[in-house]
NUMI-603094 format. One line per 10 residues: number of its first residue (from 1); their letters; for each residue x, y, z of N, C-alpha, C. Coordinates in nm, 2 decimals. Example, Ala and Ser with C-alpha at 12.3 -4.5 7.8 and 13.67 -1.06 7.14 Angstrom:
1> as> 1.32,-0.57,0.78,1.23,-0.45,0.78,1.32,-0.33,0.78 ~ 1.28,-0.22,0.71,1.37,-0.11,0.71,1.29,0.00,0.79
//
This chain:
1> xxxxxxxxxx> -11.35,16.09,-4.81,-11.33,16.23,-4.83,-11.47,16.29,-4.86 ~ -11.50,16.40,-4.76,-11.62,16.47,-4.82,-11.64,16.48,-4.96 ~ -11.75,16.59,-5.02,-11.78,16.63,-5.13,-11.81,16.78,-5.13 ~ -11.79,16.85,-5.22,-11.79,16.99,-5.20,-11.97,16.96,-5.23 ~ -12.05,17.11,-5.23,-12.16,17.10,-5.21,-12.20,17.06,-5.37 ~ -12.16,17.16,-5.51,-12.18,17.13,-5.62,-12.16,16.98,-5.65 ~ -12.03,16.92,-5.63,-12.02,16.77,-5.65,-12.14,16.69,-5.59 ~ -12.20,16.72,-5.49,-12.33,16.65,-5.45,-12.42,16.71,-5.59 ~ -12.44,16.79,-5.59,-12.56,16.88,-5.66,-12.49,16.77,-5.84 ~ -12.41,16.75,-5.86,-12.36,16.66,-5.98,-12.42,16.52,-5.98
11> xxxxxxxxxx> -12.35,16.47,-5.83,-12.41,16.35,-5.84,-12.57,16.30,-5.87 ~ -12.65,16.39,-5.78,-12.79,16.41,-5.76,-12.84,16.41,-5.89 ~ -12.78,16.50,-6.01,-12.85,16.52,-6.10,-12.83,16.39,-6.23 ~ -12.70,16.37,-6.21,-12.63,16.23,-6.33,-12.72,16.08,-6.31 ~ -12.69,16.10,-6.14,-12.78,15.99,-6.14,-12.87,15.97,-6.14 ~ -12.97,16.06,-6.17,-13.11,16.03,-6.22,-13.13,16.05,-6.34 ~ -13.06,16.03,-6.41,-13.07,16.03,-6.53,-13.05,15.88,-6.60 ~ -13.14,15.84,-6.69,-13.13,15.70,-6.77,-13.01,15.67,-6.88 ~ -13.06,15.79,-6.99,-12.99,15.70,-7.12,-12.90,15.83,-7.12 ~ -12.79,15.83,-7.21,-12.65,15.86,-7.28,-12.74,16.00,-7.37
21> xxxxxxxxxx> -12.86,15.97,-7.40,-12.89,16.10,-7.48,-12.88,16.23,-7.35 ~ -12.98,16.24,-7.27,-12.99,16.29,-7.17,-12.87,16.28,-7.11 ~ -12.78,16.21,-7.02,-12.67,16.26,-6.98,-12.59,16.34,-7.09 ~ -12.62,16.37,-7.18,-12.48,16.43,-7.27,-12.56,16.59,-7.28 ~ -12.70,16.56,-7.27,-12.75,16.73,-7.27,-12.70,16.79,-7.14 ~ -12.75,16.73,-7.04,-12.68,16.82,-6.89,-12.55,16.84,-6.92 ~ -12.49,16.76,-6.97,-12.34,16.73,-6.97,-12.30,16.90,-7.03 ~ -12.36,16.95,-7.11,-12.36,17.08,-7.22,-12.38,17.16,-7.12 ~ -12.55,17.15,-7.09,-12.55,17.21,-6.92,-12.46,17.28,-6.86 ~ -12.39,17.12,-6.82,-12.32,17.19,-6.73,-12.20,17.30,-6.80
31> xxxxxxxxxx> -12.12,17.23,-6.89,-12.04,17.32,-6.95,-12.08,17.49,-6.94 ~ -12.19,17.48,-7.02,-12.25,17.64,-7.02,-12.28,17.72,-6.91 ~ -12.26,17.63,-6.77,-12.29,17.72,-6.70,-12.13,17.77,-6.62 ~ -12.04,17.75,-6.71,-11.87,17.76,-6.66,-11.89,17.90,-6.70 ~ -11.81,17.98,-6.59,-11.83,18.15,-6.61,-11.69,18.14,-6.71 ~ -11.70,18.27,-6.79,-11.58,18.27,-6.91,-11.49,18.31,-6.87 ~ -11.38,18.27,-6.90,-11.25,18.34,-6.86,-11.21,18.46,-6.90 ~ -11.13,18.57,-6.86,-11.12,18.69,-6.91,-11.01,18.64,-7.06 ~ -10.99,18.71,-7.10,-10.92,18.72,-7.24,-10.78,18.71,-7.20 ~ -10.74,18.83,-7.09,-10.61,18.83,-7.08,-10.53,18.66,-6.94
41> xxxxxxxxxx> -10.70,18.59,-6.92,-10.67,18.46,-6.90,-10.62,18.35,-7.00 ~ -10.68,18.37,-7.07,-10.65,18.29,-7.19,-10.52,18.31,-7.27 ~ -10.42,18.27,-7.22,-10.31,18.29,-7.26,-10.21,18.17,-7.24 ~ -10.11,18.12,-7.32,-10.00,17.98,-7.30,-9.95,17.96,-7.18 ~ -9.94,18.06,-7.09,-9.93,18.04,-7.00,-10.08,17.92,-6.85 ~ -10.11,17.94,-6.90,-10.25,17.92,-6.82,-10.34,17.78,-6.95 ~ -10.29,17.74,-7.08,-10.34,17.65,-7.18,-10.28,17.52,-7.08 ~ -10.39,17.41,-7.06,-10.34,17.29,-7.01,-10.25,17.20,-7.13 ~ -10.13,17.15,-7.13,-10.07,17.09,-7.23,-10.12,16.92,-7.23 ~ -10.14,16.84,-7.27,-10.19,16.72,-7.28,-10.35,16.72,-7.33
51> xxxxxxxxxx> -10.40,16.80,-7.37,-10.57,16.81,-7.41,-10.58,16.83,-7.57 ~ -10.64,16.74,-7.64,-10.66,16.78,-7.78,-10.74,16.90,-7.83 ~ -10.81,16.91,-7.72,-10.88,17.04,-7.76,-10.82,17.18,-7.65 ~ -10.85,17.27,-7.67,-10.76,17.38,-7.60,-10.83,17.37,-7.49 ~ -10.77,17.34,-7.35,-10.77,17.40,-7.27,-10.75,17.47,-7.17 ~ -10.78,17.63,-7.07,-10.72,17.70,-7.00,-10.75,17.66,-6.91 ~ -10.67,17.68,-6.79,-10.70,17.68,-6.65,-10.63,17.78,-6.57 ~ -10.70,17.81,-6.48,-10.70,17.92,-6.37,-10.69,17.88,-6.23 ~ -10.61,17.90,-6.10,-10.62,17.89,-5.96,-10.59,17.94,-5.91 ~ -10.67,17.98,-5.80,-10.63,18.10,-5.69,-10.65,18.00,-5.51
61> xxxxxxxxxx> -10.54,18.03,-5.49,-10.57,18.00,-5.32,-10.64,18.08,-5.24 ~ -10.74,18.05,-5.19,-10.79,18.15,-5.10,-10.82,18.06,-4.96 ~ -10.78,18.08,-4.84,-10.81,18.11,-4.73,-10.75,17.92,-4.69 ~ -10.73,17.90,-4.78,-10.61,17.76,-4.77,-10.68,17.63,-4.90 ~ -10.82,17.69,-4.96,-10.89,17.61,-5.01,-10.87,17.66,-5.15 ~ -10.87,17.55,-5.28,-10.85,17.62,-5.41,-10.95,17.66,-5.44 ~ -10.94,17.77,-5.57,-11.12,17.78,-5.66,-11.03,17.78,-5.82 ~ -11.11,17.66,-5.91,-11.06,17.67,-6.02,-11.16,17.76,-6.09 ~ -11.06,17.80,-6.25,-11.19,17.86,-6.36,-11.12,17.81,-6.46 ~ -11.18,17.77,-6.56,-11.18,17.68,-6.66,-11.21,17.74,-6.78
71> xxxxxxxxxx> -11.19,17.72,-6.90,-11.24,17.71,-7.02,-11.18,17.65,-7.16 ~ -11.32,17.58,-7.25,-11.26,17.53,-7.38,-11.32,17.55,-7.47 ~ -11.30,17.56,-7.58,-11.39,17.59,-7.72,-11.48,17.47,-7.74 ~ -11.46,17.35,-7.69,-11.52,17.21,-7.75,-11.64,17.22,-7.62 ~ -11.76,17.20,-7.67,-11.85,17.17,-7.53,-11.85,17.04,-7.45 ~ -11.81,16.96,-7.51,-11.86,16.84,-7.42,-11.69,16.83,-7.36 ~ -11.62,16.87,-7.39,-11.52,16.89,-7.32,-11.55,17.06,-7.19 ~ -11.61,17.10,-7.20,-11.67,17.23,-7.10,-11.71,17.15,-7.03 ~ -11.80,17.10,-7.07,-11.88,16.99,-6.96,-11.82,16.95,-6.88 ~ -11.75,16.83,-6.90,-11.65,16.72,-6.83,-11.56,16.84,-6.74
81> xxxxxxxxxx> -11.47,16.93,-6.81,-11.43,17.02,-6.70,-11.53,17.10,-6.59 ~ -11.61,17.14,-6.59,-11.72,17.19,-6.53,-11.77,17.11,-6.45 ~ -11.76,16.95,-6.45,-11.77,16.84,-6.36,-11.66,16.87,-6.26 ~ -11.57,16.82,-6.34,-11.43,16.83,-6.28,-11.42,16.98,-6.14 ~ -11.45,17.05,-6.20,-11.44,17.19,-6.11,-11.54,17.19,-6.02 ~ -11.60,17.06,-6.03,-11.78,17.04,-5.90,-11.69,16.98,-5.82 ~ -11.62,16.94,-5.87,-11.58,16.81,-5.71,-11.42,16.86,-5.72 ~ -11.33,16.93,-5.80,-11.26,17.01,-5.68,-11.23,17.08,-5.61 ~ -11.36,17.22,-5.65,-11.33,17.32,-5.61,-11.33,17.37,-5.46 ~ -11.28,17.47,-5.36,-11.31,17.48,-5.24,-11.25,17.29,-5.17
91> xxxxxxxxxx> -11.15,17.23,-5.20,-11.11,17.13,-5.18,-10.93,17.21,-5.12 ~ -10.90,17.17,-4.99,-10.72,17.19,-4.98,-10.63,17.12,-5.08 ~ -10.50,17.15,-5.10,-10.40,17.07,-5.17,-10.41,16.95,-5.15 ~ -10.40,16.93,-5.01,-10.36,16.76,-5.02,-10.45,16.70,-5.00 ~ -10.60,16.77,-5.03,-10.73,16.67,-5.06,-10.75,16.66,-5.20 ~ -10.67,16.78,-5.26,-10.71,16.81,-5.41,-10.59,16.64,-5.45 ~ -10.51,16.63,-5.37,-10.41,16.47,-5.40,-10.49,16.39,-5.43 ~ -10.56,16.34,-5.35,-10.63,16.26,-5.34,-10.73,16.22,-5.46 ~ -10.81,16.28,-5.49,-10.92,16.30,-5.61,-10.89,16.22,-5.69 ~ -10.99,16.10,-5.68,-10.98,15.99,-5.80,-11.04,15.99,-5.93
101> xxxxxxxxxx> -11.01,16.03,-6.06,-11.05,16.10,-6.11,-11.16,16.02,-6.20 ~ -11.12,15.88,-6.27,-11.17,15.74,-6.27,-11.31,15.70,-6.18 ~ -11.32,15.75,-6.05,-11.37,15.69,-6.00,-11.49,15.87,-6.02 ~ -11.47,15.92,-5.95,-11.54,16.06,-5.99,-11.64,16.03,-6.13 ~ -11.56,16.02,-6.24,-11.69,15.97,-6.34,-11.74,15.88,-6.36 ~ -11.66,15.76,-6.25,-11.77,15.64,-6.25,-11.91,15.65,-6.21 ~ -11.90,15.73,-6.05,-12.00,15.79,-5.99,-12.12,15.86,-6.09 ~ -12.08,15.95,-6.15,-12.15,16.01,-6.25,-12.24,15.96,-6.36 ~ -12.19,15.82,-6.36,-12.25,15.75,-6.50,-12.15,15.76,-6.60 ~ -12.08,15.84,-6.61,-11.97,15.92,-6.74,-11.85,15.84,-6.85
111> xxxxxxxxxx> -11.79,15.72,-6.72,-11.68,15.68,-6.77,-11.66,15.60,-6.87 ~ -11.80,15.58,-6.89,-11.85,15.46,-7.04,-11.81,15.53,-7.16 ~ -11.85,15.67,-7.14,-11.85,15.75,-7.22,-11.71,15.82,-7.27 ~ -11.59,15.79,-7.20,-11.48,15.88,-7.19,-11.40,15.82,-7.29 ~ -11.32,15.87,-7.40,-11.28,15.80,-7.45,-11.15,15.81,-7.44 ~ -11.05,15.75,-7.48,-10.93,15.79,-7.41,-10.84,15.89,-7.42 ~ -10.88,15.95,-7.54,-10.82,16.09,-7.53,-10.89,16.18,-7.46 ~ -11.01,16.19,-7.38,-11.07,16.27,-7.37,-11.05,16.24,-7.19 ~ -11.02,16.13,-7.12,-10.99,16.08,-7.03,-10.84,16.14,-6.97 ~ -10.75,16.15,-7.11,-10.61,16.13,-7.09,-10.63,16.33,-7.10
121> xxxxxxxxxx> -10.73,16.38,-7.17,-10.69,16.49,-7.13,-10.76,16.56,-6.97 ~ -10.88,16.52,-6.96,-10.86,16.52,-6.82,-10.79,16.53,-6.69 ~ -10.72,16.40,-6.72,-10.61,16.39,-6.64,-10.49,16.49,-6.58 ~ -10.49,16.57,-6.77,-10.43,16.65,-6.77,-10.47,16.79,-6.72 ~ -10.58,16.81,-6.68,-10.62,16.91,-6.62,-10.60,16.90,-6.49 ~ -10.67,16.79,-6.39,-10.62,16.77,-6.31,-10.42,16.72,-6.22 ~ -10.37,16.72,-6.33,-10.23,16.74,-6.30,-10.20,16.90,-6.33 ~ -10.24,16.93,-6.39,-10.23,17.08,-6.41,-10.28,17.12,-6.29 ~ -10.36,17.13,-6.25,-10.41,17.17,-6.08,-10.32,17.11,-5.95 ~ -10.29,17.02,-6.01,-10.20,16.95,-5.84,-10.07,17.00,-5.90
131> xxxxxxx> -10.04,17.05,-6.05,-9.88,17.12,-6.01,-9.91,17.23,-5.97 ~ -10.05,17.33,-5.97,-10.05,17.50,-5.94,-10.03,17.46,-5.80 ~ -10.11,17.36,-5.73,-10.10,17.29,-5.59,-9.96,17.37,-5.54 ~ -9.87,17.31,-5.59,-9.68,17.24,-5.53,-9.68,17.40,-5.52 ~ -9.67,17.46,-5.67,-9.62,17.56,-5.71,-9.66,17.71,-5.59 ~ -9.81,17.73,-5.54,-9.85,17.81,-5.46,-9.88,17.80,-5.36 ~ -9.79,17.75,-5.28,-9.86,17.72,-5.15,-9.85,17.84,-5.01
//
């Protein structure tokens, strides 16, 4: 499966990177550069359920391809979603199936780092996207 253009622009950057100090600064990076959600996004309706730290999600279909928007109070949780939204965004439903999510931060250098709640809420973001999937087609 291809890679959206940002997912390249992720890989490029993770893996040149050495140590765990430095990957965890981009890692912030990237978080901060996640555009904020409006206010009246941020609501129970749109909170991913399975994440210890709060997180929203947003999806719109456009032209048959998704675009997510994201947001969390926790940074390095911004981060990790802000990855997450490199490699799925502009991706169809049943490529958005596909998306290994394990392997995605293998790629990255990341998955040393993931701990299992933070892994398991992931996940949960990404099922949260493949039910907007079902739900909007």
């Amino acid at each position: 499966m291809s890679l959206p253009l940002e997912a390249h622009a992720a890989l490029q950057a993770f893996q040149a990177i050495g140590s765990w100090e430095q990957r965890a600064r981009v890692l912030m990076q990237w978080g901060e550069r996640l555009p904020a959600l409006a206010d009246d996004e941020k609501v129970d309706a749109n909170l991913v359920q399975g994440c210890e730290s709060l997180v929203w999600l947003v999806g719109r279909l456009q032209d048959g391809h998704w675009q997510f928007t994201a947001s969390s109070e926790a940074r390095m949780i911004r981060g990790l979603v802000a990855l997450l939204l490199a490699r799925v965004n502009g991706l169809s439903a049943d490529e958005l199936q596909a998306v290994d999510l394990p392997d995605w931060f293998n790629q990255l250098g990341l998955s040393r780092q993931l701990s299992p709640s933070r892994s398991n809420g992931l996940n949960a973001v990404l099922q949260r996207m493949r039910d907007l999937t079902r739900t909007q087609k």
